[in-house]
Every structure is written in structure tokens, then in C-alpha cells.
N, CA, C and O atoms as a DFTB+ gen file, in Angstrom:
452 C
 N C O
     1  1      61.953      79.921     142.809
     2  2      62.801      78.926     143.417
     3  2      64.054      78.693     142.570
     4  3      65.194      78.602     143.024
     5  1      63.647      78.594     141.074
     6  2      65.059      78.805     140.633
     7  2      65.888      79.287     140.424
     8  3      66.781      78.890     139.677
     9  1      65.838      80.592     141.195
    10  2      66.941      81.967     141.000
    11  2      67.549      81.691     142.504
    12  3      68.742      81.957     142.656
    13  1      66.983      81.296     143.364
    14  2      67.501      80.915     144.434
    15  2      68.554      79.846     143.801
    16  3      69.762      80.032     143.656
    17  1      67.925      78.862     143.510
    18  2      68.960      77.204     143.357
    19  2      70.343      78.076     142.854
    20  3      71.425      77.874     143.404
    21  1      70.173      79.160     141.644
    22  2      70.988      79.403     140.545
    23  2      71.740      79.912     141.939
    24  3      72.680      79.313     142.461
    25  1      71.309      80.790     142.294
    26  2      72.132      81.593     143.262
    27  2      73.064      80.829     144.037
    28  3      74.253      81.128     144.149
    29  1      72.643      80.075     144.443
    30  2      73.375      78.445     145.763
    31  2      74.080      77.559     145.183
    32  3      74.895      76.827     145.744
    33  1      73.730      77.575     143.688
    34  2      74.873      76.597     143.089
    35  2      76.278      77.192     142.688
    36  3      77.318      76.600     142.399
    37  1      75.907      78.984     142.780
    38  2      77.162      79.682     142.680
    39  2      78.506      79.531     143.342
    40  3      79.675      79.432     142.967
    41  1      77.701      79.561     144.748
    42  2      78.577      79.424     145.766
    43  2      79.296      78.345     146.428
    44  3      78.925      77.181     146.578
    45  1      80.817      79.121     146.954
    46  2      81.669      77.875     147.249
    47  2      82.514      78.454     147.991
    48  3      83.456      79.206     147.741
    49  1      82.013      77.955     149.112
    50  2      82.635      78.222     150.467
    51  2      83.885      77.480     150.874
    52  3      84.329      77.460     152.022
    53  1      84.467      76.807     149.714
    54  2      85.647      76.080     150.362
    55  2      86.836      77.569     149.740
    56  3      88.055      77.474     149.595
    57  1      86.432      78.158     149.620
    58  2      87.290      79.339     148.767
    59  2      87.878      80.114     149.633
    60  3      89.035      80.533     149.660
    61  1      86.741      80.322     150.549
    62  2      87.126      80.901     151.977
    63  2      86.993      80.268     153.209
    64  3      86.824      81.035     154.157
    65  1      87.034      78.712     153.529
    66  2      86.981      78.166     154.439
    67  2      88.375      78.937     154.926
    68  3      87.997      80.024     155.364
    69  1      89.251      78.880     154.994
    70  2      90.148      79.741     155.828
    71  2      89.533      80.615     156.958
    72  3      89.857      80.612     158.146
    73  1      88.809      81.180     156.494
    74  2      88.516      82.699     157.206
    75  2      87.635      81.953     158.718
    76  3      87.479      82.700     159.684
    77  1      87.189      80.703     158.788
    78  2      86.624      80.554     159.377
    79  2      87.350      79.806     160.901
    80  3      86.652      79.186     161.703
    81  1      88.460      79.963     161.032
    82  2      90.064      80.149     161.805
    83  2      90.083      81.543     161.954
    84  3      91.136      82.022     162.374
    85  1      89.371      82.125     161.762
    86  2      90.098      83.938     161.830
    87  2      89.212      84.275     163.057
    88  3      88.079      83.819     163.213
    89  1      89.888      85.187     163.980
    90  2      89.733      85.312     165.180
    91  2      88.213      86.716     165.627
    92  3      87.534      87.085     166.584
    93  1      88.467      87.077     163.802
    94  2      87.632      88.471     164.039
    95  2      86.104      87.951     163.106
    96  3      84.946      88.190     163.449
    97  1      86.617      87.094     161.707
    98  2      85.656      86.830     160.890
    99  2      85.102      85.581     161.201
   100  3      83.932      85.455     160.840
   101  1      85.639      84.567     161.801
   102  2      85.626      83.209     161.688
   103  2      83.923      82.962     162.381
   104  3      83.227      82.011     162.026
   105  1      83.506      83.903     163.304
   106  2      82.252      83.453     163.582
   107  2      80.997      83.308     162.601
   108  3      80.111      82.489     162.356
   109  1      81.528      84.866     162.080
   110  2      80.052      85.742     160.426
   111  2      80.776      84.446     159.238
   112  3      79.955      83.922     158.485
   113  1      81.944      84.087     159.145
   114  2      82.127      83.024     158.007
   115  2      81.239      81.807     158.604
   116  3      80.336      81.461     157.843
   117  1      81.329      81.082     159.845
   118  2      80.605      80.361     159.987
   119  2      78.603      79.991     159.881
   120  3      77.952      79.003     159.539
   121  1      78.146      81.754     160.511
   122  2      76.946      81.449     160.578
   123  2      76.511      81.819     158.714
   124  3      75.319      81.616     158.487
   125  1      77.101      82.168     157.832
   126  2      77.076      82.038     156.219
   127  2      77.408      80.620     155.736
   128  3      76.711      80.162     154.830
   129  1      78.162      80.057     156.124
   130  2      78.155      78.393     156.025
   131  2      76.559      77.847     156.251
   132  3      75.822      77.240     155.473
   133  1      76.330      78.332     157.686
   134  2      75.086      77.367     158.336
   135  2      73.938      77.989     157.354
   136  3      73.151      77.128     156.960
   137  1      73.692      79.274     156.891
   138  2      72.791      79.793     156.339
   139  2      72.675      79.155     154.840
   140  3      71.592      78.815     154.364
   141  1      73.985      79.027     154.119
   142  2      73.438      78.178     152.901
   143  2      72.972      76.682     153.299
   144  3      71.825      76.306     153.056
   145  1      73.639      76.105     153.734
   146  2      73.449      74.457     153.756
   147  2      72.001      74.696     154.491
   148  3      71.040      74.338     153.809
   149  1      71.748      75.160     155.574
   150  2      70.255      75.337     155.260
   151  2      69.336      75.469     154.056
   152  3      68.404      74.793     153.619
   153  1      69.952      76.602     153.678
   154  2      68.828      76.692     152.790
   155  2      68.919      75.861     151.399
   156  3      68.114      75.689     150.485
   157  1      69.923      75.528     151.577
   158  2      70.088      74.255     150.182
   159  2      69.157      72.772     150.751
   160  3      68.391      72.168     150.001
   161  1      69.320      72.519     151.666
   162  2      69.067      71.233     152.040
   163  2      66.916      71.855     152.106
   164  3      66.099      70.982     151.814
   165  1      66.439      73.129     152.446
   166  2      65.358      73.366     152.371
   167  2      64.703      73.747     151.022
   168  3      63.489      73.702     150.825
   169  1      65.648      74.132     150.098
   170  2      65.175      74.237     148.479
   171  2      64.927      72.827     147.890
   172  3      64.055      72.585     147.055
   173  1      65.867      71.836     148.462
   174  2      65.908      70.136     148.131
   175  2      64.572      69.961     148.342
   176  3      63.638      69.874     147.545
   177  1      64.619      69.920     149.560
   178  2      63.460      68.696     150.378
   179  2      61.913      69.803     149.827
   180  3      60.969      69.067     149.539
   181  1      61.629      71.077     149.689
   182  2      60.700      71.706     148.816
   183  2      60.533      71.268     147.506
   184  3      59.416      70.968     147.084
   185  1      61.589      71.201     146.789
   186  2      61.521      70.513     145.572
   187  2      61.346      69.090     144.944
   188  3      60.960      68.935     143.785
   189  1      61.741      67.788     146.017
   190  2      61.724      67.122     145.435
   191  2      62.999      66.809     144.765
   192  3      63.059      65.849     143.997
   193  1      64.020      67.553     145.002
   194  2      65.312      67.148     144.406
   195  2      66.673      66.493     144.771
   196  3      66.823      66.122     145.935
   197  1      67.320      66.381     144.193
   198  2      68.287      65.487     144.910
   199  2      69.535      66.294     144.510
   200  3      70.525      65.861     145.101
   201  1      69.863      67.565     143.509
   202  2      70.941      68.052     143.721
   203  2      70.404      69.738     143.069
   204  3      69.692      69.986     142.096
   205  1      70.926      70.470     143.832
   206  2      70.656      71.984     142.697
   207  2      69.959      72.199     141.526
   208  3      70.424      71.306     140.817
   209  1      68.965      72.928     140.694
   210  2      68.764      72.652     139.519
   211  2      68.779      71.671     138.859
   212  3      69.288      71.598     137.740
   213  1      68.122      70.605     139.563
   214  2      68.432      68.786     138.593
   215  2      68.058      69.223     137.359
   216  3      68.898      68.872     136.531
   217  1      66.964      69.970     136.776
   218  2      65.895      69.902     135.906
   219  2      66.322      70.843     135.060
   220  3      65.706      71.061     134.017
   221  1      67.282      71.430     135.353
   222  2      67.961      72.571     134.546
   223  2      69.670      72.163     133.937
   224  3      70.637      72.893     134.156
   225  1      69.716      71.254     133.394
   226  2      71.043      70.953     132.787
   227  2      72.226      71.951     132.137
   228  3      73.415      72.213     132.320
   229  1      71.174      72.315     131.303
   230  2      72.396      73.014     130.606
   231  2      72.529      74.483     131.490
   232  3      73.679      74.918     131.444
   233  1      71.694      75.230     132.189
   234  2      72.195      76.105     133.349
   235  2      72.645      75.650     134.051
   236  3      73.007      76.489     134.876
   237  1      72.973      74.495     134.386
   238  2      73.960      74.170     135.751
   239  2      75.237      73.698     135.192
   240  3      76.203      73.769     135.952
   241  1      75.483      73.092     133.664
   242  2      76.849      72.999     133.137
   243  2      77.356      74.664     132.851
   244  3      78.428      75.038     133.328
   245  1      76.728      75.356     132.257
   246  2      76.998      76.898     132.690
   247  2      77.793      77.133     133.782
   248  3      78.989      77.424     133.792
   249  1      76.986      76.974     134.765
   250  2      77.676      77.779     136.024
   251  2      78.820      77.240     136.222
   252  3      79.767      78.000     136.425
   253  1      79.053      75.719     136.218
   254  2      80.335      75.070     136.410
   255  2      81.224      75.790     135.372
   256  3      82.260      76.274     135.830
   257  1      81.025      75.921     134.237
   258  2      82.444      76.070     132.883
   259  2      82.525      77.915     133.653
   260  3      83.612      78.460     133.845
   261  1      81.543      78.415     133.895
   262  2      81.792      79.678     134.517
   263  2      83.014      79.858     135.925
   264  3      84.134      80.355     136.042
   265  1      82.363      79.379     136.531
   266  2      83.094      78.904     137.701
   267  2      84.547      78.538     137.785
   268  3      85.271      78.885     138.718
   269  1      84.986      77.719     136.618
   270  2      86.402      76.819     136.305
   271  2      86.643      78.142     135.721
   272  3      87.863      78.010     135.629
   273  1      86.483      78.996     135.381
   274  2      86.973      80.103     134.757
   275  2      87.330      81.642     136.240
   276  3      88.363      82.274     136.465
   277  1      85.937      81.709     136.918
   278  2      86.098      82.614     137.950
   279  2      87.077      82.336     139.046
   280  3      87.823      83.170     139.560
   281  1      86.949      80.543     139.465
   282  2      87.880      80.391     140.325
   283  2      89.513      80.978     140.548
   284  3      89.987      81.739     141.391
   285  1      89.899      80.514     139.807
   286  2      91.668      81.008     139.431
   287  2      91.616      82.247     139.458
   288  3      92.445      82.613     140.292
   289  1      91.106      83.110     139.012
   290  2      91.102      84.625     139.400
   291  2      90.176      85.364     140.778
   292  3      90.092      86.563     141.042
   293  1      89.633      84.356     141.407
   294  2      89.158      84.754     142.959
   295  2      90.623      84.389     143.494
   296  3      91.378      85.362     143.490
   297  1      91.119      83.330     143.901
   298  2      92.388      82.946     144.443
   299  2      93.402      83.835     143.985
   300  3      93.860      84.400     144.978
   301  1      93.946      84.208     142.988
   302  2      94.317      85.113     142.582
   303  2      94.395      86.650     143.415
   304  3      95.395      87.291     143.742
   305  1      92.764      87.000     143.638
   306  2      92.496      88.098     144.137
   307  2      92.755      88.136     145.232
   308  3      93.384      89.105     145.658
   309  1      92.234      86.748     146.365
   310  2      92.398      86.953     147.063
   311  2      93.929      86.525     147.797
   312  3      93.835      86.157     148.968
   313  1      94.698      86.538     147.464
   314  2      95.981      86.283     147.799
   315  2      96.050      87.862     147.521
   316  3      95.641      88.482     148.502
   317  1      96.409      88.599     146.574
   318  2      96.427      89.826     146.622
   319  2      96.269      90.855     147.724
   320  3      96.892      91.837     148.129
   321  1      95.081      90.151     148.054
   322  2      94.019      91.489     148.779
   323  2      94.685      90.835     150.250
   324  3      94.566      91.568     151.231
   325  1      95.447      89.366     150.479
   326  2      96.089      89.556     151.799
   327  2      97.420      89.611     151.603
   328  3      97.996      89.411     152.672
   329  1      98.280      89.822     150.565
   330  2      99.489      91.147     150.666
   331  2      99.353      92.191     150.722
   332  3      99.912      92.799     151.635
   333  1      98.451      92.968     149.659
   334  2      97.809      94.325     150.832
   335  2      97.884      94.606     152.412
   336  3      98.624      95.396     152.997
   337  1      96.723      93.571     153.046
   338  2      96.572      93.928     154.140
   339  2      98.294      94.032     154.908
   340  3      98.701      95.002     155.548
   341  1      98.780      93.248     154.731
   342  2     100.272      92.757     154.764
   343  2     100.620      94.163     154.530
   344  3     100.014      93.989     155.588
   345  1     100.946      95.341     154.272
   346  2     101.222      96.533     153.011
   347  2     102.525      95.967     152.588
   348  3     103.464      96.398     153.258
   349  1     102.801      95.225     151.773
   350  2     103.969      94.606     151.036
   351  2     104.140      95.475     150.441
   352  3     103.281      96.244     150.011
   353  1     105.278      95.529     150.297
   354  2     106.582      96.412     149.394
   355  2     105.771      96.640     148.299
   356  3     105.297      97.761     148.116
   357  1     105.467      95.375     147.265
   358  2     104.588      95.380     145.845
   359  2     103.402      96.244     145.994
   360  3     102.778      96.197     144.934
   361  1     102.735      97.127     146.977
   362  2     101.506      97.275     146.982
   363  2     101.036      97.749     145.944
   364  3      99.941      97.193     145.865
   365  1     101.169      98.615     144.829
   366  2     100.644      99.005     143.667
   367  2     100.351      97.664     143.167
   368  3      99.260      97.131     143.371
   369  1     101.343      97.077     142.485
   370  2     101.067      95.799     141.779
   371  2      99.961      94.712     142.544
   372  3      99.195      93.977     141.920
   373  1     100.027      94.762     143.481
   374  2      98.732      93.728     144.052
   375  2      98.011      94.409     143.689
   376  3      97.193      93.754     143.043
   377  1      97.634      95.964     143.694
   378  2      96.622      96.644     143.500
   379  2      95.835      96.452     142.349
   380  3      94.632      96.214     142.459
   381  1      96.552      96.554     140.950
   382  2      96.674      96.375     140.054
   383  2      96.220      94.914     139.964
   384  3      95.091      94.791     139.488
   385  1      96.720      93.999     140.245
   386  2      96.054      92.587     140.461
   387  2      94.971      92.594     141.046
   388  3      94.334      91.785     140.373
   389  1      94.227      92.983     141.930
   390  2      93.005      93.031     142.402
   391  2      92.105      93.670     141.090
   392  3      91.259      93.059     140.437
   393  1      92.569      95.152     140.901
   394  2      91.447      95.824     139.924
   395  2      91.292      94.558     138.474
   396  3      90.169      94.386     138.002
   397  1      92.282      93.911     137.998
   398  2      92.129      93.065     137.117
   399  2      91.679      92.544     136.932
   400  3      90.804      92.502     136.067
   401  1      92.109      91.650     137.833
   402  2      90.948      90.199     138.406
   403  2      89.390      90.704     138.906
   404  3      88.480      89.878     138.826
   405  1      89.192      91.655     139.264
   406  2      88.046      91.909     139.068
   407  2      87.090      92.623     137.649
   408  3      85.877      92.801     137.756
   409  1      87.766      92.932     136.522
   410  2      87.278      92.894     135.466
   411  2      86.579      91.786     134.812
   412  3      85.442      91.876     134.350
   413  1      87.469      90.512     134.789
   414  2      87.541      89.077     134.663
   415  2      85.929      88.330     135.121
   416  3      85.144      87.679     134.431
   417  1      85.860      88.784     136.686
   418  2      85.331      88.035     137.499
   419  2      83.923      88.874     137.544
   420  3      83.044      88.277     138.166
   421  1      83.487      90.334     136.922
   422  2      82.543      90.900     136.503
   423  2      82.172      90.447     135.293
   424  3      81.036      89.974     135.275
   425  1      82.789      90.437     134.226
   426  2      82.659      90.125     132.664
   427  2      81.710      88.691     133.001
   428  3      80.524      88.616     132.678
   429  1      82.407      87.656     133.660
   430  2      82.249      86.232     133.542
   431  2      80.467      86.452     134.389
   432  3      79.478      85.860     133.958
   433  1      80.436      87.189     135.330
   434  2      79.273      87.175     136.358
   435  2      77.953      87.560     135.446
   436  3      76.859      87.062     135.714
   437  1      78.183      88.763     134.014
   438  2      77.234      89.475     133.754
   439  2      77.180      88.354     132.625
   440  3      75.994      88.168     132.353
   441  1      77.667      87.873     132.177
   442  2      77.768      87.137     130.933
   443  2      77.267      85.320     131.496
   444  3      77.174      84.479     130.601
   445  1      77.120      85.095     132.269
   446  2      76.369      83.814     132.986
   447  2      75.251      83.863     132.657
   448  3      74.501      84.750     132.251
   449  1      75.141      82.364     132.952
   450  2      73.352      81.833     132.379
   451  2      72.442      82.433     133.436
   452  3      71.223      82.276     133.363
């Protein structure tokens, strides 16, 4: 159960709430919305808990100082990855910004609690 919680406290769907306006993705972004808050609100009420990992402190200040670190380079990426689609003039350099930011955002993932 707690590799699940770890897993659900990762995630943060306000990152890509956008997509869920998108005419092609906006449905699969939505039923991934409904699928966590399910299953968060069913790891709760199984547990006895009242927020993610209550019982696990210092793994859940982890994931946050992780997180304040991954964020800025997801946004990052993903602004990138929609001048791409765009094929902007810059396209190498977004490119280059994508492969980066994903060094960053691997390092930080393998190196988590």
C-alpha cells in the first residue's frame, strides 16, 4: 500500500490540466484524473488516513523538496515539446531543451525516496 500512496503523492495533474480542453486528449486526460482521485480517496478510506503517507514523514517531505525541484523543468519541457509540435524556427534548440530537462527530471526520479 505504500508504494502505491508513494506513487499518488507523485502526481500532479494540475501540470497538465490543460490537456483536458484538448479536443483529441481531453477525454484519456480526464478518465486519468477520475482514476487517481479514485484511487486516492480508496487508499484513504483502506487506511484509515486522512492525507497520503500520514505515517511516513520524512518520505513525503522528500517527494515535495523533489518535486519543487522536478516541477520547473516539466514546464520547461513541456512548453518545449509544444514549440516542436508548432515546428518553430528554434526546433533544434527546443530539442536540446527537451533532451536536458529530461536528464534533470531522471537524475531527481532515480535519486528519490
Amino acid at each position: 500500500m505504500l508504494n502505491s500512496m508513494m506513487s499518488l503523492s507523485k502526481c500532479y495533474f494540475e501540470l497538465t490540466s490543460y490537456m483536458k480542453e484538448n479536443e483529441e486528449y481531453g477525454t484519456f486526460w480526464q478518465i486519468l484524473e477520475d482514476e487517481y482521485l479514485l484511487s486516492k480517496r480508496m487508499l484513504l478510506e483502506l487506511s484509515g488516513m486522512e492525507i497520503l503517507m500520514e505515517k511516513e514523514t520524512i518520505s513525503r517531505e522528500s517527494i515535495k523538496i523533489r518535486e519543487n525541484i522536478v516541477l520547473p523543468l516539466l514546464v520547461i519541457q513541456q512548453y518545449a515539446l509544444q514549440m516542436i509540435a508548432q515546428h518553430n524556427e528554434h526546433q533544434p534548440q527546443y530539442e536540446k531543451i527537451v533532451t536536458r530537462s529530461l536528464y534533470g527530471n531522471i537524475n531527481a526520479s532515480r535519486n528519490s525516496a
